[in-house]
Structure formats: structure tokens, C-alpha cells
N, C-alpha and C positions, 0 to 999 in steps of 0.2 A: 493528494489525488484529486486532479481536476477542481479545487477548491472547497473540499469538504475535509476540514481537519480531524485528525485519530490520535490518540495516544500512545504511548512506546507499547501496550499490549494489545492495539487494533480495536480500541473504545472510541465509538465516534464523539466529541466533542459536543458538549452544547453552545453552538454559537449563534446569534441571528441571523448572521449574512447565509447560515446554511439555507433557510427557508424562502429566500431571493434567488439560491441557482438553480439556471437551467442546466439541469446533467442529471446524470443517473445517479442516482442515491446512493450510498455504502451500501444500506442495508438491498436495495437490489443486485448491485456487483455479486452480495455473498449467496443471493438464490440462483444466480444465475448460474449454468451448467457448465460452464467454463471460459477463463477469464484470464486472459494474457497482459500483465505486465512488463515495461520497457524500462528500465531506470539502471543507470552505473554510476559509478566515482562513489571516490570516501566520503563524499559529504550527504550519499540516498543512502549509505549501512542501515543507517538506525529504521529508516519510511519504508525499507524496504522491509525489514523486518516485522515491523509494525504489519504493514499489508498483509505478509503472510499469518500471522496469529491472526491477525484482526477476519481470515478468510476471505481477503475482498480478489486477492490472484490465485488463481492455479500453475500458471506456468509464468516463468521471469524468462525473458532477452535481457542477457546484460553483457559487461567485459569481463575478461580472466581473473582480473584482481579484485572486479566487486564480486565476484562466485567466490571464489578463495576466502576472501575477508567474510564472508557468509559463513562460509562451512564450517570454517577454524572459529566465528566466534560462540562465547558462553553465553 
């Protein structure tokens, strides 16, 4: 997400280059009152998941089969 990396349960990462971007924080996205993510295909499954534990989205735009592949997985 816009270059702030998370972990597969929505743990923001410690990494240096985090403290170099300009953009909104993880930790702001999760205070924030609501918060729209855009992401499809097999290969966002897992960032997307991540986002949602991690609370950095409220609501996803995606396609039928990255919804599907959401729902159906464990």
C-alpha cells in the first residue's frame, strides 16, 4: 500500500525507507473513518487480506474472482 509494507496479519514492517515517504501512514489509514480500497487478480489475494486484518480498508473495489477467491478462502 502506496509503499508502506505489512505482514500477511496487517503488522506494519520496520523498514527505513518507511520514514522517507511522503503518504499517509498505516497507522493513520486505521484512524481514519473510512477508507476505500481498489485492488484485484490472484497475485493482491494475500495484500488484500492483509489490509483488511491489518484495518487499513473499510470497503474493497475489486473483480468477481478476487471477491470469490476472498470469501471461499481459510
Amino acid at each position: 500500500m502506496h509503499g508502506e509494507y505489512f505482514n500477511s496479519v496487517g503488522e506494519p514492517l520496520e523498514l527505513e525507507h518507511h520514514h522517507r515517504l511522503i503518504s499517509i501512514r498505516l497507522e493513520t489509514l486505521r484512524k481514519m473513518k473510512h477508507v476505500v480500497g481498489v485492488a484485484g487478480g490472484a497475485d493482491k489475494i494475500e495484500a488484500i487480506q492483509a489490509a483488511l486484518k491489518g484495518g487499513f480498508i473499510h470497503s474493497l473495489i475489486t473483480d468477481e474472482k478476487t471477491a470469490w477467491a476472498l470469501l471461499t478462502s481459510s
